[in-house]
C-alpha positions as CSV (number, residue, x, y, z in Angstrom):
1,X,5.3,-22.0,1.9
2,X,4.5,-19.6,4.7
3,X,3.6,-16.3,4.0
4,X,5.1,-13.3,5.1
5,X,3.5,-9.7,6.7
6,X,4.2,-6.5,7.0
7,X,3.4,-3.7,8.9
8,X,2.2,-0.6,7.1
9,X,5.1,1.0,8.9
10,X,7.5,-2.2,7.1
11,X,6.3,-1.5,4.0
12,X,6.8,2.3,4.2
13,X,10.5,1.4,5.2
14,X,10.9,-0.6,2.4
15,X,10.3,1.5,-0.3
16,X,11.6,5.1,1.4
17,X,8.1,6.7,1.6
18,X,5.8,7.4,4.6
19,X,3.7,5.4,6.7
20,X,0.9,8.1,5.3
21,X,1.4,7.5,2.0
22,X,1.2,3.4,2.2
23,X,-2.3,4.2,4.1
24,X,-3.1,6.6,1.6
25,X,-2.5,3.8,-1.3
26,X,-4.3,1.1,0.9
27,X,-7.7,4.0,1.2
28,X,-7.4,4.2,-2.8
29,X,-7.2,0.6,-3.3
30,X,-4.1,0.8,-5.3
31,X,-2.4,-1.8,-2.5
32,X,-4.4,-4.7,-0.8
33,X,-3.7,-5.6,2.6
34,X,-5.5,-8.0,5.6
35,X,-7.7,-6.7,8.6
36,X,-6.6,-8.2,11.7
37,X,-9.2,-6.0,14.3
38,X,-7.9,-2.6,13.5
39,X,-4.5,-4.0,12.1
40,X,-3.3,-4.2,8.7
41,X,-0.9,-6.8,6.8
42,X,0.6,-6.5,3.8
43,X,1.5,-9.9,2.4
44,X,4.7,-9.8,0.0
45,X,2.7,-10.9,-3.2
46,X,0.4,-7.8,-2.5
47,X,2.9,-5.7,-2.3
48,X,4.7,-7.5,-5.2
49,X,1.3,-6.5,-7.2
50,X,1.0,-3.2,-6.3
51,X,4.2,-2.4,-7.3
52,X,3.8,-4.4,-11.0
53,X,0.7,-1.7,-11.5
54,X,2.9,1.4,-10.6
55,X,2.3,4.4,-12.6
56,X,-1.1,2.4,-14.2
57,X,-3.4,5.1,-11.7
58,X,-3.3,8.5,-12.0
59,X,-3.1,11.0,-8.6
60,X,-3.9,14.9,-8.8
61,X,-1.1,16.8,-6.8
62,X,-3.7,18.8,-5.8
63,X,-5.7,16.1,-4.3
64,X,-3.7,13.6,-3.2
65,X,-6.6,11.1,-1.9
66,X,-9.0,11.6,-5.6
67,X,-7.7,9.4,-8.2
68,X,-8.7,10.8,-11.8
């Protein structure tokens, strides 16, 4: 079964949030993605993932990029 990728800009789309705040999730680690030279792919079963561990990582307002 082939395996599908999207954009950072896709996956933002998807779930009604900006295209900073899926970059700020891929910086903390709290969704995975694939380099391709400066790109980045976001297969479906990483997003899939990240979505299963929602809520499991705290985020001060305050500091929206520290992760307590």
């Amino acid at each position: 079964m082939e395996e599908k990728y999207y954009t950072p800009a896709q996956v933002a789309n998807l779930l009604g949030v900006t295209r900073e705040t899926v970059y700020a999730q891929l910086h903390r680690g709290t969704l995975q993605a694939h380099r391709f030279g400066r790109s980045r792919r976001i297969t479906e079963n990483q997003l899939k993932l990240c979505l299963e561990h929602k809520g499991s990582v705290v985020i001060d307002a305050m500091k929206p990029n520290a992760v307590i």
